[in-house]
Each structure stands twice: as C-alpha cells, then as structure tokens.
VOTORBA-248095 format. One record per atom (N, C-alpha, C, O, CB): residue in three letters; residue number from 0; x, y, z; chain; atom name. Coordinates in nm, 4 decimals, padded with zeros to 6 digits. Glycine has a CB too. Example, Ala and Ser with C-alpha at 12.3 -4.5 7.8 and 13.67 -1.06 7.14 Angstrom:
! residues 2
> ALA; 0; 01.3190; -00.5690; 00.7800; A; N
> ALA; 0; 01.2300; -00.4500; 00.7800; A; CA
> ALA; 0; 01.3200; -00.3300; 00.7800; A; C
> ALA; 0; 01.4236; -00.3319; 00.8465; A; O
> ALA; 0; 01.1308; -00.4473; 00.9046; A; CB
> SER; 1; 01.2850; -00.2250; 00.7080; A; N
> SER; 1; 01.3670; -00.1060; 00.7140; A; CA
> SER; 1; 01.2900; 00.0030; 00.7870; A; C
> SER; 1; 01.3409; 00.1138; 00.8039; A; O
> SER; 1; 01.4084; -00.0598; 00.5725; A; CB
//
This chain:
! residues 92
> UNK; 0; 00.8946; -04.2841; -00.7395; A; N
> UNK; 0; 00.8972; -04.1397; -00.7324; A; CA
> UNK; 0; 00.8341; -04.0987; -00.6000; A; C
> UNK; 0; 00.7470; -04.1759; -00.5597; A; O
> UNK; 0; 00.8232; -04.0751; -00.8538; A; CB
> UNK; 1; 00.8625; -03.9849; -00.5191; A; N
> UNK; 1; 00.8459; -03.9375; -00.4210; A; CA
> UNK; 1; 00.8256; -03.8054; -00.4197; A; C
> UNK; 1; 00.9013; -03.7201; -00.4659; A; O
> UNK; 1; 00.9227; -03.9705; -00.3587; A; CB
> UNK; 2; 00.7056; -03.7864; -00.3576; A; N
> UNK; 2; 00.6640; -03.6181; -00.3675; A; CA
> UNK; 2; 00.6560; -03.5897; -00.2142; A; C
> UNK; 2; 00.6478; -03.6675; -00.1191; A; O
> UNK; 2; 00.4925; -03.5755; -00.4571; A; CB
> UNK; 3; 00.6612; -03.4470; -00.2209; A; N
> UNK; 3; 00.7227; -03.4190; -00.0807; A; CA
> UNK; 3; 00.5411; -03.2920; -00.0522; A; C
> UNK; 3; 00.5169; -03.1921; -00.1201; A; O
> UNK; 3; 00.9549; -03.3131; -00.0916; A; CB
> UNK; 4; 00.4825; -03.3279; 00.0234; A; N
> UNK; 4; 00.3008; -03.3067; 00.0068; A; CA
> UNK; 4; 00.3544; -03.1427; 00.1376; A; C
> UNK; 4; 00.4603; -03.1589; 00.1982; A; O
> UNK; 4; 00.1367; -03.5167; 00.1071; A; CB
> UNK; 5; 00.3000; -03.0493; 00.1557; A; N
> UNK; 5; 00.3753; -02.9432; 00.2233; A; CA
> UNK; 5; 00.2411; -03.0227; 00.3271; A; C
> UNK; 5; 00.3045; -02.9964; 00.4294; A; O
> UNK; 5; 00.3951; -02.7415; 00.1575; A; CB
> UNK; 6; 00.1784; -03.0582; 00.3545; A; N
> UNK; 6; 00.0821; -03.0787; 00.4793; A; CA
> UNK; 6; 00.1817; -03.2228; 00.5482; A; C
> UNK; 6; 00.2333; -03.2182; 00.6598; A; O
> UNK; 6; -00.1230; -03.1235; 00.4202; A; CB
> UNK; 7; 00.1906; -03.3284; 00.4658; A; N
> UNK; 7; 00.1794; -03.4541; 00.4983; A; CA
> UNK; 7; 00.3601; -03.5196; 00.5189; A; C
> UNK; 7; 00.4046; -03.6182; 00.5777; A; O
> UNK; 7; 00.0780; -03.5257; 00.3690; A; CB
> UNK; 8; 00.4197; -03.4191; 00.4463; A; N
> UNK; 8; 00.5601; -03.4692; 00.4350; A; CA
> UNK; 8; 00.5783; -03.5568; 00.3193; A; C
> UNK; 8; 00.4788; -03.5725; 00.2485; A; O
> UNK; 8; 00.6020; -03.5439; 00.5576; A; CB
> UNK; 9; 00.7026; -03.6258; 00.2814; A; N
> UNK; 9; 00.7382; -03.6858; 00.1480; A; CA
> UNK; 9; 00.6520; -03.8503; 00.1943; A; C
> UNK; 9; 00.6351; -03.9161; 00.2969; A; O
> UNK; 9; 00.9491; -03.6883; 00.1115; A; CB
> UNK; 10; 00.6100; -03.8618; 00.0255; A; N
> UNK; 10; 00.4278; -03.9599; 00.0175; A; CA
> UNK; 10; 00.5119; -04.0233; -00.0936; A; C
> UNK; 10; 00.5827; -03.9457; -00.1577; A; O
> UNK; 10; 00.2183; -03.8595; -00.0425; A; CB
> UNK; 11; 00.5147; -04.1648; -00.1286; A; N
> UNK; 11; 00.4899; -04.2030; -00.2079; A; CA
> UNK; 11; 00.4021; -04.1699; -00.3646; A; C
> UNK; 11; 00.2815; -04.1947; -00.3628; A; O
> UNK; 11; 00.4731; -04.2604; -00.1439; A; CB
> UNK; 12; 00.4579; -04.1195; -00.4855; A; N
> UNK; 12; 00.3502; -04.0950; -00.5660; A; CA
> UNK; 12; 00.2467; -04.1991; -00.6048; A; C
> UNK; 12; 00.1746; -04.1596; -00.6964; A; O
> UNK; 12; 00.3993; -04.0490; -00.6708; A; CB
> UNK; 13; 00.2255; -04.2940; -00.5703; A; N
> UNK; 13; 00.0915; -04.3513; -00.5743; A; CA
> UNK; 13; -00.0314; -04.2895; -00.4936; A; C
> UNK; 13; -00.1445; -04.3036; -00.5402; A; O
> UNK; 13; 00.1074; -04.4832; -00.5309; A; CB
> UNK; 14; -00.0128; -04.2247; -00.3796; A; N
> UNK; 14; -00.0845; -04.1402; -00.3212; A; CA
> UNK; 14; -00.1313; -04.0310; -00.3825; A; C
> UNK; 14; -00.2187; -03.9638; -00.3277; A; O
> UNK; 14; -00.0325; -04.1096; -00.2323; A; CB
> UNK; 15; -00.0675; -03.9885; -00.5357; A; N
> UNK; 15; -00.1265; -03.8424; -00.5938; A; CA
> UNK; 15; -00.1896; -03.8796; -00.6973; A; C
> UNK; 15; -00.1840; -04.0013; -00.7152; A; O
> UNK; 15; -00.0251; -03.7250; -00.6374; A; CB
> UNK; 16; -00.2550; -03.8147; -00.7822; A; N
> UNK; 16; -00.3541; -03.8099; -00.9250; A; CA
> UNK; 16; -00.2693; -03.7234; -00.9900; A; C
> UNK; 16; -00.2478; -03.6212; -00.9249; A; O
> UNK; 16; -00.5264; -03.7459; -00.9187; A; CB
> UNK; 17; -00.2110; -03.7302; -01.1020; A; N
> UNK; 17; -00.1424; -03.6249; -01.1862; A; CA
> UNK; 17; -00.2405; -03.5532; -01.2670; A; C
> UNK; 17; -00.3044; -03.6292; -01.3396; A; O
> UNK; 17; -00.0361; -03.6841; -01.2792; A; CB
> UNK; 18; -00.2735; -03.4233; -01.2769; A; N
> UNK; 18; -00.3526; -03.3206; -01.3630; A; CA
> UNK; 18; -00.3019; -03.3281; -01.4849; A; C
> UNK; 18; -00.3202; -03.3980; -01.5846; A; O
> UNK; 18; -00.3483; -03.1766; -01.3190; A; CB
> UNK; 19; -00.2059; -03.2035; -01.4412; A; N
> UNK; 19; -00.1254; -03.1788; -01.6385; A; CA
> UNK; 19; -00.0660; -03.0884; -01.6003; A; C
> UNK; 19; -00.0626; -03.0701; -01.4786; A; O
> UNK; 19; -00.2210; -03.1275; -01.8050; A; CB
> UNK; 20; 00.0112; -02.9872; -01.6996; A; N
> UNK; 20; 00.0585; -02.8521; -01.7042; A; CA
> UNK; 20; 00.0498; -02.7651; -01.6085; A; C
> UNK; 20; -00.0652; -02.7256; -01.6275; A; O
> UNK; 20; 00.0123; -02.7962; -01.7893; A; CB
> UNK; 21; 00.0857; -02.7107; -01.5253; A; N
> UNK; 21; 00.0101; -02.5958; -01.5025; A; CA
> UNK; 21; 00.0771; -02.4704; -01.5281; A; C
> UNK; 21; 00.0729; -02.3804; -01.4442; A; O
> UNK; 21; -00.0352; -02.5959; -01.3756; A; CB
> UNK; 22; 00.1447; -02.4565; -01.6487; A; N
> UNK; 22; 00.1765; -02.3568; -01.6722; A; CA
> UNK; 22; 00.0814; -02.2374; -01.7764; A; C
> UNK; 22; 00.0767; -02.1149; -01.7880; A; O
> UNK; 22; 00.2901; -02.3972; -01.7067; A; CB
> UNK; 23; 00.0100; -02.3640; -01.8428; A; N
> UNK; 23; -00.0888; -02.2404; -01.9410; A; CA
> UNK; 23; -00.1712; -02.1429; -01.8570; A; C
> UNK; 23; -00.2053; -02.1368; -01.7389; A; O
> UNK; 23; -00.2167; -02.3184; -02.0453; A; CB
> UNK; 24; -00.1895; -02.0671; -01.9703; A; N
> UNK; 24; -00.3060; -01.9830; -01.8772; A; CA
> UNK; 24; -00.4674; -01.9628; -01.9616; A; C
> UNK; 24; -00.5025; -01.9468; -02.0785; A; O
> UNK; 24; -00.2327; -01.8012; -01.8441; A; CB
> UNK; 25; -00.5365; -01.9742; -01.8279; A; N
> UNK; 25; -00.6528; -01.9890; -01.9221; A; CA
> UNK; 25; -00.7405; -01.8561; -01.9635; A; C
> UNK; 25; -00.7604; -01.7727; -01.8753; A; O
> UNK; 25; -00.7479; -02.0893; -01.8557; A; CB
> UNK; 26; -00.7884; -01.8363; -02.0828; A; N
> UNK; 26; -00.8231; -01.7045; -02.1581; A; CA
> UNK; 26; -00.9108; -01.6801; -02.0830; A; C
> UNK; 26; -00.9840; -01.7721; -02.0465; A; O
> UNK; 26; -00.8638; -01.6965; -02.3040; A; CB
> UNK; 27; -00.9319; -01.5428; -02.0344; A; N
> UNK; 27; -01.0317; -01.4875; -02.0056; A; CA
> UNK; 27; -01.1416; -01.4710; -02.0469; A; C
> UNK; 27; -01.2431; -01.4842; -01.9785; A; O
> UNK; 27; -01.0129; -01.4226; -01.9928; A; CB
> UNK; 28; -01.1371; -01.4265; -02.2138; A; N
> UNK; 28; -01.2891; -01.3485; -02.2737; A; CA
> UNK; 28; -01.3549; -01.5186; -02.3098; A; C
> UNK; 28; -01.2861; -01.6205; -02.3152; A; O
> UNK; 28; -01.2640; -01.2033; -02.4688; A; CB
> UNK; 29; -01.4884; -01.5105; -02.3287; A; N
> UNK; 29; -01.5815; -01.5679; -02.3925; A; CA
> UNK; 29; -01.5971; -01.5441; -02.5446; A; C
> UNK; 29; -01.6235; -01.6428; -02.6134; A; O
> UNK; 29; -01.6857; -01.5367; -02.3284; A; CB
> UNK; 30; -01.5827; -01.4158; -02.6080; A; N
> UNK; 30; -01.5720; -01.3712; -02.7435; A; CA
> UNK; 30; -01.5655; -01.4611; -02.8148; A; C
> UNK; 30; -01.4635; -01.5276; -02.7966; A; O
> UNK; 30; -01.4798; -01.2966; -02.7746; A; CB
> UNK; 31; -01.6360; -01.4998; -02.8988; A; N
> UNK; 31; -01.6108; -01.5766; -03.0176; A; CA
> UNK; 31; -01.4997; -01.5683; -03.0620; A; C
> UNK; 31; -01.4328; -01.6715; -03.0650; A; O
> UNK; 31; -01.6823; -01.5543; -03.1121; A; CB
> UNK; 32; -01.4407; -01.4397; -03.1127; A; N
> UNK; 32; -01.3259; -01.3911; -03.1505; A; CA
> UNK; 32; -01.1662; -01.4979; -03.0926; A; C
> UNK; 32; -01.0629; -01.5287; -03.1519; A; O
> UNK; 32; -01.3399; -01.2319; -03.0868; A; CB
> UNK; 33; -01.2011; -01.5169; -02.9979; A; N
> UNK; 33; -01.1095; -01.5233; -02.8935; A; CA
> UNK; 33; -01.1236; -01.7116; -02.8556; A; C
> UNK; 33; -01.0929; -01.7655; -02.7492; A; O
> UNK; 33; -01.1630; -01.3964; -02.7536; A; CB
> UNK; 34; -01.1724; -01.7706; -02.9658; A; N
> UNK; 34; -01.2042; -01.9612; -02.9718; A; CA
> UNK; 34; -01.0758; -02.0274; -03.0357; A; C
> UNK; 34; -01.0689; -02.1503; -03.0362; A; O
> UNK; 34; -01.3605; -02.0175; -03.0955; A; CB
> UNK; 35; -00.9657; -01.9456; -03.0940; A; N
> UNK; 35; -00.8269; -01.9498; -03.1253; A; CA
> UNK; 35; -00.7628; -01.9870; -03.0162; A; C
> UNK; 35; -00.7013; -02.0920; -02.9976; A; O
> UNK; 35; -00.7734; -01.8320; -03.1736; A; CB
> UNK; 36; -00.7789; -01.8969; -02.9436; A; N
> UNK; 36; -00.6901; -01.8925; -02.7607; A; CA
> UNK; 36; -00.7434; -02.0608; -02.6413; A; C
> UNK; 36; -00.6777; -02.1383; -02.5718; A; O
> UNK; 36; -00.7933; -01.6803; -02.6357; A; CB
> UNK; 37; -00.8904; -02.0476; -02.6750; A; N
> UNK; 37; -00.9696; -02.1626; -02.5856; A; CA
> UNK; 37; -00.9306; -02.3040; -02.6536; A; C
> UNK; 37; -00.9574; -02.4106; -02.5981; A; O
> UNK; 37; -01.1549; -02.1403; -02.5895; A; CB
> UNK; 38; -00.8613; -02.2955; -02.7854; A; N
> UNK; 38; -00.8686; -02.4249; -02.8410; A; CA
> UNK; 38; -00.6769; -02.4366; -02.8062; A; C
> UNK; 38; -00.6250; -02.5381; -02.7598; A; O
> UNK; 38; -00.9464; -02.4314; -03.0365; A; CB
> UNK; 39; -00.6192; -02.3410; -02.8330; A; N
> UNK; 39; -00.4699; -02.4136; -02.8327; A; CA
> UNK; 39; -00.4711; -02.4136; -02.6003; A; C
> UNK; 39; -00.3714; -02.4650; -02.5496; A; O
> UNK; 39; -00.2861; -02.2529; -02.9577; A; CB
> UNK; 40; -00.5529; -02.3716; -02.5270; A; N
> UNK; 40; -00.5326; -02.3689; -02.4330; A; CA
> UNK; 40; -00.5899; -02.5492; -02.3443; A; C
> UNK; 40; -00.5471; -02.6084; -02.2453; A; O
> UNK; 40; -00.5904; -02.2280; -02.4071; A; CB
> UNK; 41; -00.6933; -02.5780; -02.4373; A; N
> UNK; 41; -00.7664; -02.6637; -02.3938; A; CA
> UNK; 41; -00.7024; -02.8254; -02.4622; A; C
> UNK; 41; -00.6792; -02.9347; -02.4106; A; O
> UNK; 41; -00.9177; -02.6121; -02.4329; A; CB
> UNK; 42; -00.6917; -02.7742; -02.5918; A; N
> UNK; 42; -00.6108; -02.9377; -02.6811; A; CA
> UNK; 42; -00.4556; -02.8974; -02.7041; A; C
> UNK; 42; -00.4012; -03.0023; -02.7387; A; O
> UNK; 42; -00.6917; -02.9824; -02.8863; A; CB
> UNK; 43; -00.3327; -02.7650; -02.7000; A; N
> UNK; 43; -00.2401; -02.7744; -02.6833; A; CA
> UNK; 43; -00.1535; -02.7842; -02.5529; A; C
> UNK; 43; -00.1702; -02.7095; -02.4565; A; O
> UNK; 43; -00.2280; -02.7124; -02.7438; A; CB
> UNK; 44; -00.0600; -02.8828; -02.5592; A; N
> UNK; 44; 00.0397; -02.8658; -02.4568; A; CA
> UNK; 44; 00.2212; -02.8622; -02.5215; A; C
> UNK; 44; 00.2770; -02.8838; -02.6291; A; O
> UNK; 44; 00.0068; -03.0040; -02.3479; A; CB
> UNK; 45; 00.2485; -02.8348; -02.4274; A; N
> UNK; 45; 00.4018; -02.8141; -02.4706; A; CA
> UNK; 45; 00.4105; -02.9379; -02.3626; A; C
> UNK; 45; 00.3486; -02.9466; -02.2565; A; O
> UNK; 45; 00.5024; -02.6367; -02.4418; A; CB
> UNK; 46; 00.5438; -03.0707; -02.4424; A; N
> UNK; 46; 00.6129; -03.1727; -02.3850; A; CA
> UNK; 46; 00.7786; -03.1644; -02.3749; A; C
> UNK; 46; 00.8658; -03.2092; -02.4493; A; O
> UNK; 46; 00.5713; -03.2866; -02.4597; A; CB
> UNK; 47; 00.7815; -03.1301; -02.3194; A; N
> UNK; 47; 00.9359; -03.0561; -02.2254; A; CA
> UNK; 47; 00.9903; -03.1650; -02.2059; A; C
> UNK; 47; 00.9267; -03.2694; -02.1910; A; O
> UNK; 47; 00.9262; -02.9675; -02.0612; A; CB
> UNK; 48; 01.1455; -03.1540; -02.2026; A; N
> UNK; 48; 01.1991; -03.2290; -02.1489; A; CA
> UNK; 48; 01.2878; -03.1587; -02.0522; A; C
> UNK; 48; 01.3434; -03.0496; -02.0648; A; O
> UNK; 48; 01.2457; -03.3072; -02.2315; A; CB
> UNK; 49; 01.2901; -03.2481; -01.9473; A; N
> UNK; 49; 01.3217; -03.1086; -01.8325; A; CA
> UNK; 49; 01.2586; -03.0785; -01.7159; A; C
> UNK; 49; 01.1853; -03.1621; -01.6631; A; O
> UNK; 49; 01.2991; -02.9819; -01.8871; A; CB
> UNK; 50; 01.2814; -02.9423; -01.6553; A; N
> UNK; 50; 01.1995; -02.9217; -01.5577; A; CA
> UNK; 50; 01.0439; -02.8855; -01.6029; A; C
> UNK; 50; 01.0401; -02.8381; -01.7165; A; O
> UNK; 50; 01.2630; -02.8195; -01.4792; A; CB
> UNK; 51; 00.9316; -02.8962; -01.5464; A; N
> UNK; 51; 00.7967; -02.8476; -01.5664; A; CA
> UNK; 51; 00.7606; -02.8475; -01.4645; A; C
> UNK; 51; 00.8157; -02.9090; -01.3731; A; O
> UNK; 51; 00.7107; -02.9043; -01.6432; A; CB
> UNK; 52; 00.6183; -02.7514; -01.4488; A; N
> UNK; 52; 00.5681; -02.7128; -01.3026; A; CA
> UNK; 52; 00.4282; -02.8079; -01.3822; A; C
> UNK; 52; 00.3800; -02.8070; -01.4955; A; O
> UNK; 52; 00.5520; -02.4968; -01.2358; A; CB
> UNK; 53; 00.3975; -02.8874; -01.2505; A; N
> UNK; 53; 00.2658; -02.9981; -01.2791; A; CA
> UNK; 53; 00.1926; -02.9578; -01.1532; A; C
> UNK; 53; 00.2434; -02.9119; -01.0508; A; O
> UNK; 53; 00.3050; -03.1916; -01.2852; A; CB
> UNK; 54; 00.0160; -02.9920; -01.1864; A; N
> UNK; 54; -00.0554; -03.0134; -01.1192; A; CA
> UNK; 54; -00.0782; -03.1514; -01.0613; A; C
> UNK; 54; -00.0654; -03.2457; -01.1393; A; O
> UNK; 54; -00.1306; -02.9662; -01.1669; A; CB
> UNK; 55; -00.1154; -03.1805; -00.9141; A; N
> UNK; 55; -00.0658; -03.2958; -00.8828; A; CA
> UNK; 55; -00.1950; -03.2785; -00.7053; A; C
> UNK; 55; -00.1920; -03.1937; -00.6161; A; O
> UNK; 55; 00.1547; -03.2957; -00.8791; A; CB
> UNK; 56; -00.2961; -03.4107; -00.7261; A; N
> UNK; 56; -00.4234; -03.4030; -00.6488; A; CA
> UNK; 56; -00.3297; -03.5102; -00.5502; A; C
> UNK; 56; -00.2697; -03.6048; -00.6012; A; O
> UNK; 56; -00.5991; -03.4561; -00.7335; A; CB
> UNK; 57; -00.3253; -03.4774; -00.3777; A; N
> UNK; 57; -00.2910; -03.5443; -00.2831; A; CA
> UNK; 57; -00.4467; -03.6870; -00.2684; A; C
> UNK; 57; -00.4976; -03.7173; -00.1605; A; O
> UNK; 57; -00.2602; -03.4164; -00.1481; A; CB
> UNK; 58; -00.4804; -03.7356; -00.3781; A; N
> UNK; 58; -00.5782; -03.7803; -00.3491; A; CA
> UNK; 58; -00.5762; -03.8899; -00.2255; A; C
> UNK; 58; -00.6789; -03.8850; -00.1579; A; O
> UNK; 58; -00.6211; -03.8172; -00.4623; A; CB
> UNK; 59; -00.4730; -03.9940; -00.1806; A; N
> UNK; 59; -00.4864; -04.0825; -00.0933; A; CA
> UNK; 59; -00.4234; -04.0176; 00.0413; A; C
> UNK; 59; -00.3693; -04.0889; 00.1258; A; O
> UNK; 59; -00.4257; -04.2106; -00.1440; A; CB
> UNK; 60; -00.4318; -03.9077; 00.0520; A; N
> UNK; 60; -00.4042; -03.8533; 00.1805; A; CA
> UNK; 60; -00.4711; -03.7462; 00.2207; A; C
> UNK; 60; -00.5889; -03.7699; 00.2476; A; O
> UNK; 60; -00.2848; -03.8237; 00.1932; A; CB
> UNK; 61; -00.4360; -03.6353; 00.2342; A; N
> UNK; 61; -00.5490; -03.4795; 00.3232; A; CA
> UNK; 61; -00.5749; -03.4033; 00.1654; A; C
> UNK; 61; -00.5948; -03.2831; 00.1480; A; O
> UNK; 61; -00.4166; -03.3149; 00.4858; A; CB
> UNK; 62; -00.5705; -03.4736; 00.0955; A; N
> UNK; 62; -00.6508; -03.4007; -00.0582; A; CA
> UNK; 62; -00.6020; -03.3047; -00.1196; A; C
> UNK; 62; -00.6280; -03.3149; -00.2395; A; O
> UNK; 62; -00.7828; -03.3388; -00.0466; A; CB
> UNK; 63; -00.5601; -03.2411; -00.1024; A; N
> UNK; 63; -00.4748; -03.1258; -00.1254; A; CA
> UNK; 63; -00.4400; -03.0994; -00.2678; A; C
> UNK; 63; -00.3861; -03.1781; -00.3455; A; O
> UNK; 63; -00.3531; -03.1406; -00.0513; A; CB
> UNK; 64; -00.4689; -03.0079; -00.2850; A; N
> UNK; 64; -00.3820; -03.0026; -00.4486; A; CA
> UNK; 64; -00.2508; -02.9078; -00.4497; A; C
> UNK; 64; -00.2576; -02.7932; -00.4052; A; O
> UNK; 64; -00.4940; -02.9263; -00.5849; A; CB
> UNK; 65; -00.1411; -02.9568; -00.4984; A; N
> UNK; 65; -00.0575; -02.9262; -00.5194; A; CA
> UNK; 65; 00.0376; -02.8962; -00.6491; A; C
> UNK; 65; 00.0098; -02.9667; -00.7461; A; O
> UNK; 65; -00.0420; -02.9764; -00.4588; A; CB
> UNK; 66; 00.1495; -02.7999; -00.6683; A; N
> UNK; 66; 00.1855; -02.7506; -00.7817; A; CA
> UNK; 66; 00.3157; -02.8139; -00.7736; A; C
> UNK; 66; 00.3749; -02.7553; -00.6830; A; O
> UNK; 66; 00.1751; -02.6006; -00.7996; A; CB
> UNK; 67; 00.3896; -02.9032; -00.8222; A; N
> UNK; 67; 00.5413; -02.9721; -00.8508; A; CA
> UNK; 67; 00.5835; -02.9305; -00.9577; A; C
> UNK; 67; 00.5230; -02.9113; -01.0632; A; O
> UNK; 67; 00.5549; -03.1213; -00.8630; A; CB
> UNK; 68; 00.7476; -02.9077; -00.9170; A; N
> UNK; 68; 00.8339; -02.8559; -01.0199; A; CA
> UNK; 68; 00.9123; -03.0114; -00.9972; A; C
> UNK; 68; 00.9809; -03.0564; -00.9054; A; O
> UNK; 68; 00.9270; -02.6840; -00.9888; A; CB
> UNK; 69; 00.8562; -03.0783; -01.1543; A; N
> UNK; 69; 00.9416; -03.2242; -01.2002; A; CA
> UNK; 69; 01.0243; -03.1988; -01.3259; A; C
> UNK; 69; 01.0190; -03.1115; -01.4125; A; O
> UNK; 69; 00.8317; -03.3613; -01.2414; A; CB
> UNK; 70; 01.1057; -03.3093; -01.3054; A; N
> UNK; 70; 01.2317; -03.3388; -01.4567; A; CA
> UNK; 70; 01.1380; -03.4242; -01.5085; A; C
> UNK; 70; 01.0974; -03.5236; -01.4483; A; O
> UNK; 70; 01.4203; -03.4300; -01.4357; A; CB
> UNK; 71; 01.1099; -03.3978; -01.5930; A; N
> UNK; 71; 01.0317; -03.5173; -01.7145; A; CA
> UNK; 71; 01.1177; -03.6278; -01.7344; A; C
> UNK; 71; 01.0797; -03.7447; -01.7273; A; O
> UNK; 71; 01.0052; -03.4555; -01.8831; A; CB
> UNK; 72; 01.2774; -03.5781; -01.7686; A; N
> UNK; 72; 01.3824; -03.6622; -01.7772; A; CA
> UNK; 72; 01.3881; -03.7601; -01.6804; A; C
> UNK; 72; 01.3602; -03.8782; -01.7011; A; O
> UNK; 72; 01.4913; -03.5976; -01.7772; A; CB
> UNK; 73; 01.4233; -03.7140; -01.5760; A; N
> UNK; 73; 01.4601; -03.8017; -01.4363; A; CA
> UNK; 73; 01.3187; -03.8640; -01.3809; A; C
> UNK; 73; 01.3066; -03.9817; -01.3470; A; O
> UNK; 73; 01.5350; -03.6909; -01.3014; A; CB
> UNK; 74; 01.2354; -03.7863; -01.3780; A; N
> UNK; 74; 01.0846; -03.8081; -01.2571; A; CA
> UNK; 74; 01.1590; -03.7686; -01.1398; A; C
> UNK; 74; 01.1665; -03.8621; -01.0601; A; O
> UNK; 74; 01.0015; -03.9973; -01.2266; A; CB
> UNK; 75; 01.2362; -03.6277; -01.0879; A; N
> UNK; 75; 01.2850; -03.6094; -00.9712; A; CA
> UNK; 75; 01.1901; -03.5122; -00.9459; A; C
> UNK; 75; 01.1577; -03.4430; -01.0425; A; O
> UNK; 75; 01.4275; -03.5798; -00.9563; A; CB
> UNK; 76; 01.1346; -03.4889; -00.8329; A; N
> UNK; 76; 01.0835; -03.3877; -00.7942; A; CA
> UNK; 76; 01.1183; -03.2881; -00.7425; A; C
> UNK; 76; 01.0850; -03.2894; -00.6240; A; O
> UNK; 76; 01.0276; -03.4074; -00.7499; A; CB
> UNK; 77; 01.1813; -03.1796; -00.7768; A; N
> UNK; 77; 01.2592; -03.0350; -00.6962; A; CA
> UNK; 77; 01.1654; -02.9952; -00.5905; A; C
> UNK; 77; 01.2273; -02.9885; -00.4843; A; O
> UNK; 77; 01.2838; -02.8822; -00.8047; A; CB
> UNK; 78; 01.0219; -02.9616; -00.5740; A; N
> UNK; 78; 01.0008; -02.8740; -00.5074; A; CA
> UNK; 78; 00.8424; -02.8994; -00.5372; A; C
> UNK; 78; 00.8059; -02.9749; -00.6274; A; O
> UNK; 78; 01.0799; -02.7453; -00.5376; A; CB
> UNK; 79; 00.7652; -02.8390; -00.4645; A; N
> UNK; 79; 00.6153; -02.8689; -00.4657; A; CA
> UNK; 79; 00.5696; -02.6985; -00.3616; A; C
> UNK; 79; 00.6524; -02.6450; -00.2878; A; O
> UNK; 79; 00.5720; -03.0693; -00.3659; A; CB
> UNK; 80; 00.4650; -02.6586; -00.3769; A; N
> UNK; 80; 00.3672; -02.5374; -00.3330; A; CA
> UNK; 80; 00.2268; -02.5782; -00.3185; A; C
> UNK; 80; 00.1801; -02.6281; -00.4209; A; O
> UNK; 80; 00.3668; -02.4189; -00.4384; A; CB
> UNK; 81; 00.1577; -02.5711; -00.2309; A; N
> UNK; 81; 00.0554; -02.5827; -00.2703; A; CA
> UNK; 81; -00.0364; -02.4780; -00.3639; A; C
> UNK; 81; -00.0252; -02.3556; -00.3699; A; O
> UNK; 81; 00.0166; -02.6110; -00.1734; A; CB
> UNK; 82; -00.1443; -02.5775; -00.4453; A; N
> UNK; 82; -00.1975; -02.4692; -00.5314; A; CA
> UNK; 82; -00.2042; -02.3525; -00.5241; A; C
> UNK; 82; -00.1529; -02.2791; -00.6085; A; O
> UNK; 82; -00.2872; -02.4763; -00.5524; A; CB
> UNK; 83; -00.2689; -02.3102; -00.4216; A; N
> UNK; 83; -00.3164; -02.2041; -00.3219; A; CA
> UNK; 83; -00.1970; -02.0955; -00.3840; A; C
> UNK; 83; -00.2059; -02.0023; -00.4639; A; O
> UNK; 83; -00.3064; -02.2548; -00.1277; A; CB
> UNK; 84; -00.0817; -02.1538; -00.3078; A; N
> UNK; 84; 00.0585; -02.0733; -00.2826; A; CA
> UNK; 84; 00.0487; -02.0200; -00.4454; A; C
> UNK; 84; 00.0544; -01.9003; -00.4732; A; O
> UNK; 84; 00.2276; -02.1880; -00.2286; A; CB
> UNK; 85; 00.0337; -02.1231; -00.5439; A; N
> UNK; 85; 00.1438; -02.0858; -00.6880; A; CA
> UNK; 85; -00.0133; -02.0152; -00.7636; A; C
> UNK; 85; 00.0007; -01.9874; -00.8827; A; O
> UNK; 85; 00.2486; -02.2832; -00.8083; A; CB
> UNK; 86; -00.1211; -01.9933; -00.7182; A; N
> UNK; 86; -00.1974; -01.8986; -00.7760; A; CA
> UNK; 86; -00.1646; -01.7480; -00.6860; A; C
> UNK; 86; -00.2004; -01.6357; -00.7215; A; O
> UNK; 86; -00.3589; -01.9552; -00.7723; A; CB
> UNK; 87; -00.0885; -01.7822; -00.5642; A; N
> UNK; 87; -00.0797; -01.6369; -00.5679; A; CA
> UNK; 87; 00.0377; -01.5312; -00.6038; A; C
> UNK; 87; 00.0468; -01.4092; -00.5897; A; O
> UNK; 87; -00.1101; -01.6109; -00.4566; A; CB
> UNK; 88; 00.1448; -01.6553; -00.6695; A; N
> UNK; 88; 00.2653; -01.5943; -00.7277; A; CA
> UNK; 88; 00.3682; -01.6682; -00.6463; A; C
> UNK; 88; 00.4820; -01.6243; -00.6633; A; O
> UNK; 88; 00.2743; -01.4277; -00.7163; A; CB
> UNK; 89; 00.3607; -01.7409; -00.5857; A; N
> UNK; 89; 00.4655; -01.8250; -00.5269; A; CA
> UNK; 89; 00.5177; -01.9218; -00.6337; A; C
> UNK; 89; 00.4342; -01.9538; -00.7183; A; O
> UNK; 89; 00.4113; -01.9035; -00.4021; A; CB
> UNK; 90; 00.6451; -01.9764; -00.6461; A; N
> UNK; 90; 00.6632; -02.0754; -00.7938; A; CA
> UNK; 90; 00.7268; -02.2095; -00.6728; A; C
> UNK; 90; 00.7421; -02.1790; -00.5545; A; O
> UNK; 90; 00.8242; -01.9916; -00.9657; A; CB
> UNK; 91; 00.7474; -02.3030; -00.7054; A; N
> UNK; 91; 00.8113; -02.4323; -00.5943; A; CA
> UNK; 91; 00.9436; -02.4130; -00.6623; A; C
> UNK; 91; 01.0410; -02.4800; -00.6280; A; O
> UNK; 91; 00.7373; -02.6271; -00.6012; A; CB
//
C-alpha cells in the first residue's frame, strides 16, 4: 500500500502509524448526563466496507499527521489532507 504524504510525496505505508476513524466526533460537554455520548464515541466504531476517512501519523518521515480517504476493500488510497486541512473543513 502506498500513501501519497502532501509534504513528502507517495511513501511506502510502512512509513505511517494508523490511528483509527476519523470520522466520529468527539462530545463536547463533561455532564454526567452526557457519559452515553463519551462511551459509544470512545469504545464504538463503525467497520465499513468501502471508502473511510482514517487517521494516519507520517511517523518514519517529517511526522505529520494526516487524514486518508481508504477502500477497506481494496487498501487503495484515494486521497490524503493533512490533519490541519480536514479540521478545517477540507475532506481528501
């Protein structure tokens, strides 16, 4: 598999650390009330088959963290943003 790093150019994925998801979002309040939301956010994931947007650490190169849109199916990689980019509304 081959990820394409927006600093470094297309890297070998042995060069990255895979995170997880990054599609959840994480709850805002502290509220007790609100330990429903922190628990399906923290121990649920959805396993897609398909495209998913992943978190993905450039660890053996300029560090970088980055956001990939992968096929679970294939392991193809469409497109990558850096973090940065896809917290500010950019999608890869």
């Amino acid at each position: 598999m081959r990820i394409t790093c927006p600093h470094c150019g297309e890297r070998p994925s042995e060069e990255f650390t895979y995170l997880g998801d990054a599609a959840p979002k994480r709850p805002t309040s502290n509220d007790p009330a609100t330990m429903d939301a922190w628990f399906d956010y923290v121990y649920l994931r959805d396993n897609p088959k398909g495209d998913m947007l992943e978190y993905w650490h450039h660890s053996g190169g300029c560090r970088s963290w980055l956001v990939a849109r992968r096929n679970t199916d294939t392991h193809a990689v469409a497109a990558t943003v850096t973090a940065r980019e896809f917290a500010k509304g950019r999608k890869p």
